[in-house]
C-alpha positions as CSV (number, residue, x, y, z in Angstrom):
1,X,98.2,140.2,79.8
2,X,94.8,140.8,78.2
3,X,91.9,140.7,80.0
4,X,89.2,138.3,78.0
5,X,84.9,138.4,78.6
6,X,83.7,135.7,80.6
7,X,82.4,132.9,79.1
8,X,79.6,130.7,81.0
9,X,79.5,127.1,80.5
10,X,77.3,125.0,82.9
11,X,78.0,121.5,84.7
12,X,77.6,118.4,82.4
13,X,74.3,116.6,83.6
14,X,75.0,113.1,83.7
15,X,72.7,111.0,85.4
16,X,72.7,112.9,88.7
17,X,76.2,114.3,88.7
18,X,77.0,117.6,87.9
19,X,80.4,118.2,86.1
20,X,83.0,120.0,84.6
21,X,81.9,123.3,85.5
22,X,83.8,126.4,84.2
23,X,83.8,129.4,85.6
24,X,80.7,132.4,84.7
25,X,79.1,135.3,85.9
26,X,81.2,138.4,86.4
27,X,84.3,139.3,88.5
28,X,83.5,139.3,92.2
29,X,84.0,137.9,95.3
30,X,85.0,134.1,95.7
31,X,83.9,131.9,98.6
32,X,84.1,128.2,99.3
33,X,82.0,127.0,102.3
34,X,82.2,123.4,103.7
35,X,84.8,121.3,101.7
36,X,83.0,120.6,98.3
37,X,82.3,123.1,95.6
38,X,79.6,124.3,94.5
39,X,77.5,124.5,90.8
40,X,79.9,127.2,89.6
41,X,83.5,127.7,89.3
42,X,85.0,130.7,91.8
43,X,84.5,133.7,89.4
44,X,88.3,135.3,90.0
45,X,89.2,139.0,90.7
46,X,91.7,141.9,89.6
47,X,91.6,143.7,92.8
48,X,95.5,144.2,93.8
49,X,96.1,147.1,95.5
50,X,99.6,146.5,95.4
51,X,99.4,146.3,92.1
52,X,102.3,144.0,92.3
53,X,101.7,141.0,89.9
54,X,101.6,137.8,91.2
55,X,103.6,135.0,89.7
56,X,102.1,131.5,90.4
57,X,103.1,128.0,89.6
58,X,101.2,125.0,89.1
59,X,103.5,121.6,89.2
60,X,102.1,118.4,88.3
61,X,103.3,114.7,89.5
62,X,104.0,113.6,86.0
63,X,103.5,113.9,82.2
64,X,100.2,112.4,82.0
65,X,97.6,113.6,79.0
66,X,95.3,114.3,82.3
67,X,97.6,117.2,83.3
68,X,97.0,119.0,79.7
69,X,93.3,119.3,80.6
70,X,94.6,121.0,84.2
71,X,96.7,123.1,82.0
72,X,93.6,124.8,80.3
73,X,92.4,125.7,83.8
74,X,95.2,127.5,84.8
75,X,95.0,129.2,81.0
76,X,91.8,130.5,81.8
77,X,92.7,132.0,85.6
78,X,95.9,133.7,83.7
79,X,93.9,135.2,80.9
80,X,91.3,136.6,83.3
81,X,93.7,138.0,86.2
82,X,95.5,140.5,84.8
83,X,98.2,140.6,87.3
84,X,99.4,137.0,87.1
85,X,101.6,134.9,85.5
86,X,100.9,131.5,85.9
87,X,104.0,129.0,85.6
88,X,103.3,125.6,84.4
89,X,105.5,122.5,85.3
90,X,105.7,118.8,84.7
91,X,107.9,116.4,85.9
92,X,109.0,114.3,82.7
93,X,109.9,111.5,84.8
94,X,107.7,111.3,87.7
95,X,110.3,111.6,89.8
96,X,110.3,112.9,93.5
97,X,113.6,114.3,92.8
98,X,112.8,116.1,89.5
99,X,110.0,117.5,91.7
100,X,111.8,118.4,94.3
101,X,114.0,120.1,91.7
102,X,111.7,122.2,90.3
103,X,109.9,124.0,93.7
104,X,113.5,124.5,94.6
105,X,114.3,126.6,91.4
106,X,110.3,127.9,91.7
107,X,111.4,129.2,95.2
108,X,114.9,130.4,93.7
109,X,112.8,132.7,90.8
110,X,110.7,134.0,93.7
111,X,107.1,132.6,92.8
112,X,104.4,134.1,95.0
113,X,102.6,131.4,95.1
114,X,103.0,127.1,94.0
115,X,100.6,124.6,93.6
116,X,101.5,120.8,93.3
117,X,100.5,117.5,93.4
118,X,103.2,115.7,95.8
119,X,104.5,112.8,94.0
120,X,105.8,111.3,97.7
121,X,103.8,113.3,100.3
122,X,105.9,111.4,103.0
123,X,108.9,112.0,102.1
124,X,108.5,115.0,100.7
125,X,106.8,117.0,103.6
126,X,110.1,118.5,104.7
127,X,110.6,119.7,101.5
128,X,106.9,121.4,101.1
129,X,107.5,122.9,104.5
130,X,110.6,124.4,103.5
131,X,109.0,125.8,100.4
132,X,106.1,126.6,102.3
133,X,108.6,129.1,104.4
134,X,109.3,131.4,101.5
135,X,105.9,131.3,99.4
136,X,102.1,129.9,99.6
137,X,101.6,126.6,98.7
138,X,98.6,124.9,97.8
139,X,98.5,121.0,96.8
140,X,95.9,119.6,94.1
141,X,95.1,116.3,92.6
142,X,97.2,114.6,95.6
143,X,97.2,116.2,99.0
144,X,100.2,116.2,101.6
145,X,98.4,116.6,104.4
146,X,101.2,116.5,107.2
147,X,103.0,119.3,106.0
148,X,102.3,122.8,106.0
149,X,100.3,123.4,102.6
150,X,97.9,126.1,103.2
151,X,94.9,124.4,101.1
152,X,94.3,121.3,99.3
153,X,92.4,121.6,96.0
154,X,91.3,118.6,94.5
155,X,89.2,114.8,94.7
156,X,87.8,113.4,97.5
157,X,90.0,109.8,96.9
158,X,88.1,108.1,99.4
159,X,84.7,108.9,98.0
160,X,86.3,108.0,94.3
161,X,87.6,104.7,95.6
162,X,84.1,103.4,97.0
163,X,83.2,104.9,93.7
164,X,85.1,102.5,91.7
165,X,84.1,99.2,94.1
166,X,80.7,100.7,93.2
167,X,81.4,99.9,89.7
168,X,83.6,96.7,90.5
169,X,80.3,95.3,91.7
170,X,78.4,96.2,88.9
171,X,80.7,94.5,86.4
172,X,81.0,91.0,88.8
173,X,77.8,90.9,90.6
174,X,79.3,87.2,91.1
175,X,81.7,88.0,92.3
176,X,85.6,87.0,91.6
177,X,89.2,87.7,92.3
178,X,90.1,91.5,90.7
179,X,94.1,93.1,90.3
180,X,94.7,97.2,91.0
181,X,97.0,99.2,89.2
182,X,98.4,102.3,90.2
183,X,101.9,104.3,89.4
184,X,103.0,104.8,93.0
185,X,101.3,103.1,95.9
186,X,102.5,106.2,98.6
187,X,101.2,108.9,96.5
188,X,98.6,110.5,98.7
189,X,95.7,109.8,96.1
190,X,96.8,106.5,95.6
191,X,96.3,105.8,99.2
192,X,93.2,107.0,99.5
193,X,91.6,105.4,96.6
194,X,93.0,101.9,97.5
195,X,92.0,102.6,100.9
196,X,88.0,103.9,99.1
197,X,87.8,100.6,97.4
198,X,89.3,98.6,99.7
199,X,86.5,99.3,102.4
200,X,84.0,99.3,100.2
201,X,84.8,95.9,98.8
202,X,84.7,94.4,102.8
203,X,82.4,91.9,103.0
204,X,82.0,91.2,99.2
205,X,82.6,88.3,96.8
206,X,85.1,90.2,95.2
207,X,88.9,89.4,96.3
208,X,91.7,92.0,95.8
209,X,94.8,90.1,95.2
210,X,96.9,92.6,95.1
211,X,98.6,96.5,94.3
212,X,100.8,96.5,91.5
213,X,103.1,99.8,90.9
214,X,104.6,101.0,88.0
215,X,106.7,104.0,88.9
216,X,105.0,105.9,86.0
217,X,106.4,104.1,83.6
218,X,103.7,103.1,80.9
219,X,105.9,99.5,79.7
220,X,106.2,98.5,83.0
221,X,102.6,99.5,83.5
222,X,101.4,97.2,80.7
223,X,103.7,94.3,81.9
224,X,102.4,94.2,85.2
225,X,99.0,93.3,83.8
226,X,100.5,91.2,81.3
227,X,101.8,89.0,84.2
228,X,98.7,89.3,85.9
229,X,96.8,87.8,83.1
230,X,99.5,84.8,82.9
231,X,99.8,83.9,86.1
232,X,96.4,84.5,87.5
233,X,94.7,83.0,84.7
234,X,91.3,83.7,86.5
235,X,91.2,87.3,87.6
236,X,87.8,88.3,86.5
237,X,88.7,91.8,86.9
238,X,91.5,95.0,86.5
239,X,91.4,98.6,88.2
240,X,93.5,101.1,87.2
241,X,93.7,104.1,89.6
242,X,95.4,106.5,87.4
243,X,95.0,108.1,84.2
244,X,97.6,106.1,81.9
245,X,96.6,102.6,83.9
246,X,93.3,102.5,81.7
247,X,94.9,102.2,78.6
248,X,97.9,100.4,79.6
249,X,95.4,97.4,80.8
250,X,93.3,98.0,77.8
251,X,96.3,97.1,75.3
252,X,97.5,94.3,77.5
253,X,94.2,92.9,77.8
254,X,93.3,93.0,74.1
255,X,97.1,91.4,73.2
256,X,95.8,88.5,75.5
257,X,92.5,87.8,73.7
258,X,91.2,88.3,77.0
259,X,88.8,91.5,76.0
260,X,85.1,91.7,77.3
261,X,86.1,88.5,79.3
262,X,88.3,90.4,82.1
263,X,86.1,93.7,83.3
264,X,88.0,96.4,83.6
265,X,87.8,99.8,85.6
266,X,89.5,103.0,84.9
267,X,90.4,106.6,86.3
268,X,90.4,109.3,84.8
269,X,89.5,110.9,80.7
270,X,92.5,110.1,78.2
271,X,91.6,109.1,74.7
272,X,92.2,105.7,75.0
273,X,89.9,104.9,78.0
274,X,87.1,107.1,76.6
275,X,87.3,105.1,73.3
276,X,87.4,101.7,75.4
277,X,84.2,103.1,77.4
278,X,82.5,103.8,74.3
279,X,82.9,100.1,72.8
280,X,82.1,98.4,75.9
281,X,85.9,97.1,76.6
282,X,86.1,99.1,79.7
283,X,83.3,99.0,81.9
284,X,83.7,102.3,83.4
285,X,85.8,105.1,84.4
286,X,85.7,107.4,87.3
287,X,86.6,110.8,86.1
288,X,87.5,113.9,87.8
289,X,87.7,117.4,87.0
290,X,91.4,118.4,86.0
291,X,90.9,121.4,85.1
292,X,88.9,122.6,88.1
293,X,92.4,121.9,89.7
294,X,94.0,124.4,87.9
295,X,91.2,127.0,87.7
296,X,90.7,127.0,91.1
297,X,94.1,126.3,92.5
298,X,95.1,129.5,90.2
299,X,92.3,131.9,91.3
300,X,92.2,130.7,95.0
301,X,96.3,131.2,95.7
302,X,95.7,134.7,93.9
303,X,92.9,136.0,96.0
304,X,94.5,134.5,99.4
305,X,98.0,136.6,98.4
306,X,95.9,139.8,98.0
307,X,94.1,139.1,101.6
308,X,91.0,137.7,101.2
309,X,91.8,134.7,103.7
310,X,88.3,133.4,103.5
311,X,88.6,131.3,100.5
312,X,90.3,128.6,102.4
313,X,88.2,126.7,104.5
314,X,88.7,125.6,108.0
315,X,89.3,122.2,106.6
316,X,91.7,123.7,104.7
317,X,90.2,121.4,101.7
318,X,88.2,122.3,98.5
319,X,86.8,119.3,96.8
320,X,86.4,119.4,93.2
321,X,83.3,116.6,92.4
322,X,83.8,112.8,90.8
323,X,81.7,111.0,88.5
324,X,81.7,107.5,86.7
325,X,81.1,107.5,83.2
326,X,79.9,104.3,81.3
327,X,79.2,103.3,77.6
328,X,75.4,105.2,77.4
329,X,77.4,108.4,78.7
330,X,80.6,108.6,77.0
331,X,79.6,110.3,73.9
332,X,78.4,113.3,75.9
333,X,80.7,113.8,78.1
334,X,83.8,113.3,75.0
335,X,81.7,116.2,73.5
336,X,82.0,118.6,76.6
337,X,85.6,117.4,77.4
338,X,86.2,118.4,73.6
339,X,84.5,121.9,74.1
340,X,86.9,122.4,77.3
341,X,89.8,121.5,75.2
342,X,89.1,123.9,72.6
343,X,88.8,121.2,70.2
């Protein structure tokens, strides 16, 4: 594996929000106080003494477009440890099962090290623990906080939920009845940013009628709004907590003649929410920062394997920063989401 120079490129000022920051500076040591990170990526390290190399793995919960940004951050921790080889993995079918399929034949190869966003944290905790017993796992994205994961790299949902009602309230500052989206409802992250907006909302003139699941599958992600938009002919409003519910909404909203009339709110950066942002038929979108997950989930497992315990915190959480992006924003941040493409 060649080893490539370190390039530096800085947080995205957006308003007051710093993102997307890339790893810069030379090798050294890598720390991560408190549970948030700080205004630079973890720059990562070759010191192995063993000089063993380290095979890691980094398993998504689906297929998603948001996962190939993730991918680029693992890219860059394999190019710039030279002894690891990062293993990347995506669940076409967004399945617990595949999942479970794949750590199991991860474990079987004899992976040093796995990080994964759980698709069903519950009812897949006997299953981290078991993997857990033979290698280091780290979860990212979506956390499974009862089992025995040694770190958890990724959003503070929570905070990204109130972000969203944030947002919510912006678009309906009178208020009205508003639909959420989401692929699985007991996906950690999906509990937590239902729960975020949920408790932000308290109180308000905004109603949530309801969770609607999709299973990850983009028709039935479409129909469910669809059906919203027929039978409640007077939801003012449409949240999508994943990446693929913005656009899904977006197209079933625009079939319905319904656009600029129902606000919407989206997670996340694919192609089609961005270009919904930038003409004004999504209202906003809370983005987070992929491919911090796979940097750092990469670089952190790799320095913990070769003893330096001190990049996990107590909390045993590193939180990788949020941010909502509306229409007088969108054409910057494209730009730098472009840049960390490689576009």
């Amino acid at each position: 594996m060649t080893m490539i120079k370190r390039n530096s490129l800085q947080f995205l000022a957006l308003g007051t929000v710093l993102v997307f920051a890339v790893g810069c500076g030379d090798k050294g040591a890598a720390t991560a106080e408190g549970t948030t990170t700080g205004s630079t990526t973890p720059p990562a390290t070759t010191d192995n003494k063993t000089g063993k190399t380290l095979h890691l793995a980094f398993v998504t919960n689906n297929s998603s477009d948001f996962w190939t940004i993730a991918r680029k951050g693992t890219e860059k921790a394999d190019k710039e440890l030279s002894d690891v080889e990062v293993d990347f993995k995506m669940p076409s079918d967004g399945t617990a099962a595949t999942q479970t399929q794949i750590l199991d034949d991860l474990v079987t190869k004899g992976e040093d090290g796995i990080a994964v966003s759980p698709v069903d944290p519950k009812n897949e905790t006997a299953e981290l623990d078991k993997v857990a017993g033979s290698t280091l796992v780290f979860t990212q994205d979506s956390d499974a906080p009862e089992s025995k994961r040694t770190c958890y790299v990724g959003t503070d949902n929570v905070a990204a939920g109130r972000m969203a009602a944030d947002e919510v309230k912006k678009a309906l500052p009178g208020g009205g009845k508003i639909m959420v989206f989401v692929g699985k409802s007991d996906a950690q992250n999906a509990k937590e940013r239902f729960q975020g907006l949920s408790d932000a909302l308290k109180g308000s003139n905004i109603q949530i009628l309801g969770l609607l699941t999709d299973d990850t599958d983009r028709v039935r992600a479409k129909a469910n709004v669809s059906d919203t938009l027929v039978k409640t002919p007077d939801v003012a409003g449409l949240v999508g907590l994943w990446s693929y519910n913005g656009p899904a909404i977006l197209s079933a909203v625009k079939d319905a003649n319904k656009t600029g009339k129902v606000k919407i709110i989206a997670f996340d950066e694919e192609a089609d929410t961005l270009a919904g942002v930038k003409d004004g038929s999504i209202d906003a979108t809370i983005v987070q920062q992929p491919f911090e997950f796979g940097y750092q989930a990469i670089t952190m497992m790799a320095k913990y394997l070769k003893g330096d315990k001190s990049v996990v915190p107590a909390e045993k959480k590193i939180i990788v920063p949020t941010q909502a992006i509306h229409k007088d924003s969108v054409e910057a941040f494209s730009k730098k989401l472009a840049e960390l493409k490689g576009k």
